[in-house]
N, C-alpha and C positions, 0 to 999 in steps of 0.2 A: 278348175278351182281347187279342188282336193288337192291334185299334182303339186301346185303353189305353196300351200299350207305342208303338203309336206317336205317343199322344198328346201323350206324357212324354217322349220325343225330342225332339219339334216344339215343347213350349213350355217343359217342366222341365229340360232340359240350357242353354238359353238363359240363365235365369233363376237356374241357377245361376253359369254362369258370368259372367253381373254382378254378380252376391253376391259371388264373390271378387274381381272387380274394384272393387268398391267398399269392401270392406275395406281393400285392396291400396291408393287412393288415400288412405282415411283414415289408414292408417299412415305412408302418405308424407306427407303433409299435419302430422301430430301429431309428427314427427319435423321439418319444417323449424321448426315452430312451438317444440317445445323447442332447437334449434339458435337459432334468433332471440334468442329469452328469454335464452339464457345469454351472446351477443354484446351484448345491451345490459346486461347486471351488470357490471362493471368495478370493479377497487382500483386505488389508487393505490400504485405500491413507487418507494421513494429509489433515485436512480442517483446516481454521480459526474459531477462535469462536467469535472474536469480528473484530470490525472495526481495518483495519491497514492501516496507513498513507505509501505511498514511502519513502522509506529512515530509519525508523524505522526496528531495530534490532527486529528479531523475537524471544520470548521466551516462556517458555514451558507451561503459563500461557493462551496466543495467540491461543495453537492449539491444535489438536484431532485427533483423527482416527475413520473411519467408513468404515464397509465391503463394497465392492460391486463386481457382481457377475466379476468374471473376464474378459469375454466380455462387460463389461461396462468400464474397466480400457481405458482412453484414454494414446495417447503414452506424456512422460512427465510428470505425477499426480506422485508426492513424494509417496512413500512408507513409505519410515525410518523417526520418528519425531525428532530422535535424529540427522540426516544427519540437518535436518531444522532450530533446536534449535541454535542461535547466528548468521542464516544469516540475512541478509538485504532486508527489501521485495524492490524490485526494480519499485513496480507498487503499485497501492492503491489496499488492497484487502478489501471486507465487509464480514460479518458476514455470514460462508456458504460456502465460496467461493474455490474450492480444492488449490492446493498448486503446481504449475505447475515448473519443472525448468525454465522457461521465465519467471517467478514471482521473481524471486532471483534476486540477484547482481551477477555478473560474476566474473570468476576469483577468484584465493584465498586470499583473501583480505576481507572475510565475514566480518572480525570483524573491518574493518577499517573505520572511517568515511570518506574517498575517495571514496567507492564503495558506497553510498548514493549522490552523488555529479552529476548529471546531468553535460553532458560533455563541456556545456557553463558557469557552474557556477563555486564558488571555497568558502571556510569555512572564515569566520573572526569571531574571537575574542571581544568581548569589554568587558570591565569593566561595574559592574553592580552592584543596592543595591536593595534593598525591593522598596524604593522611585523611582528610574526610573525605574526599571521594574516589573510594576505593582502588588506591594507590596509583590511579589513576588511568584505570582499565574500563571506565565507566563508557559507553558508545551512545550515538546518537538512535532513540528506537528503544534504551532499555526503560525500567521500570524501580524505581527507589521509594523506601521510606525513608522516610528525616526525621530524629533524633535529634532533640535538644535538651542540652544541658545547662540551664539557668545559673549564671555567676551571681556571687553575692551581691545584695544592692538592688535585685531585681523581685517583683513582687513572688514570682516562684523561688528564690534565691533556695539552692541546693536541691534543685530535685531534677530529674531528668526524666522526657518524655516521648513518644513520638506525636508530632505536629501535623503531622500532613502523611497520607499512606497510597501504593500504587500512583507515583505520580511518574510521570512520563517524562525523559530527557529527551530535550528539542534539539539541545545542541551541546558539545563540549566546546569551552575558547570559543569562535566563532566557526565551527565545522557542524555542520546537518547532516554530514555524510557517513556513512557507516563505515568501517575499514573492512577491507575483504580478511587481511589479516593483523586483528588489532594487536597490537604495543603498547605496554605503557606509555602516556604522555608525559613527557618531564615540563617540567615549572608550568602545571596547571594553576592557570588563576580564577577561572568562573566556570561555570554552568547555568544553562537555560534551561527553566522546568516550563513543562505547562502544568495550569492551576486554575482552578475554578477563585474569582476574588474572596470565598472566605479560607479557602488553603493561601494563598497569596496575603492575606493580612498575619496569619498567624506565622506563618514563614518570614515576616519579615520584622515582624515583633519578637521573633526566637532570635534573628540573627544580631539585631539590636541591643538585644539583652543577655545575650550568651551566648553559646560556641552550639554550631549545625554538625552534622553527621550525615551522610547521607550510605542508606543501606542497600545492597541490592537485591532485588528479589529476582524468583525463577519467573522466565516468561509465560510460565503454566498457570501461577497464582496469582488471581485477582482477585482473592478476597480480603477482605478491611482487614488489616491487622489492629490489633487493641488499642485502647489508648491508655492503657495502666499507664501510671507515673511509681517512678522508682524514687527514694528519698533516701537518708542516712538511716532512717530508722527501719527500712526492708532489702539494703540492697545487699544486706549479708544473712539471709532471713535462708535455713534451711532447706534443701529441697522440701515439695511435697510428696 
């Protein structure tokens, strides 16, 4: 019996303990082997390649594809660039930045300027030339105040103001698209703001009653510019 027991020492503790080492390797082995497997699966997801504004029509110029390993695909990241090409980015995205459906405009309405409209705002229209809008270097994405100057006959007749401030261009002529390298536009005739409806009344009550202006600001400043009114009797009024 002794003999036995020490039989089972000398060769059966041995031989176990290669059995669990040799499990022990095959799992580590069957483990690098699925980690392999799943680094060479790869999708392709749309990223941007440049800056994109909200509201801006996305086109095929905008974006790219780049592999990654399949467990890196978040749920959402665009696959197809063609699904992408003519929606509306619903959000600002920058240079890099993948392409998620929550990034889009909703609903099938991609190509309509209402699916760029934030649900408080609404489009207006105005009349426009090279002379009020700024020569006509204005892009789709920038940022204006408007300027009105009330002709005689009108209940401000002679004074000049600004009407509406930080308001966002939708579109130049009917383009939503930004130029990679803008030009002046020759024989500009409108522009598309967005406006909240009490800027949209006053904006259209100025252009009714006297000549628009529209000014550009830096994309850095959002803050209200003043509503002073300038008249005959201050607008040669010394500095202070």
């Amino acid at each position: 019996m002794g003999k036995r027991r020490q039989y089972l020492r000398t060769i059966g503790l041995p031989l176990v303990i290669a059995l669990i080492g040799v499990l022990l390797i095959d799992a580590y082995v069957h483990g690098r082997m699925q980690q392999t497997e799943l680094s060479t699966h790869t999708r392709e997801v749309v990223f941007v390649t440049r800056a994109v504004l909200a509201g801006t029509p996305l086109t095929q110029d905008m974006l790219a594809t780049r592999a990654l390993p399949t467990a890196a695909v978040a749920a959402g990241e665009q696959e197809d660039i063609g699904a992408v090409v003519g929606r509306t980015a619903a959000v600002t995205l920058v240079p890099g930045d993948p392409v998620f459906a929550a990034d889009l405009a909703n609903g099938g309405t991609n190509d309509a300027l209402s699916a760029a409209l934030p649900v408080d705002a609404e489009a207006l229209t105005i009349p426009a030339s090279e002379i009020s809008a700024v020569a006509g270097l204005l892009e789709p994405g920038d940022k204006v105040d408007l300027l009105a100057a009330f002709q005689k006959g009108a209940t401000a007749a002679g004074t000049v103001g600004i009407v509406a401030t930080d308001v966002k261009v939708l579109a130049v002529q009917q383009s939503r698209i930004q130029s990679q390298q803008p030009t002046p536009l020759k024989n500009l005739t409108s522009v598309t703001l967005q406006v909240t409806p009490q800027e949209g009344s006053r904006i259209f009550f100025a252009e009714q009653n006297g000549v628009l202006a529209l000014m550009l600001r830096s994309p850095l400043d959002h803050d209200p510019t003043g509503q002073a009114y300038t008249t005959a009797a201050n607008a040669y009024a010394a500095p202070q």
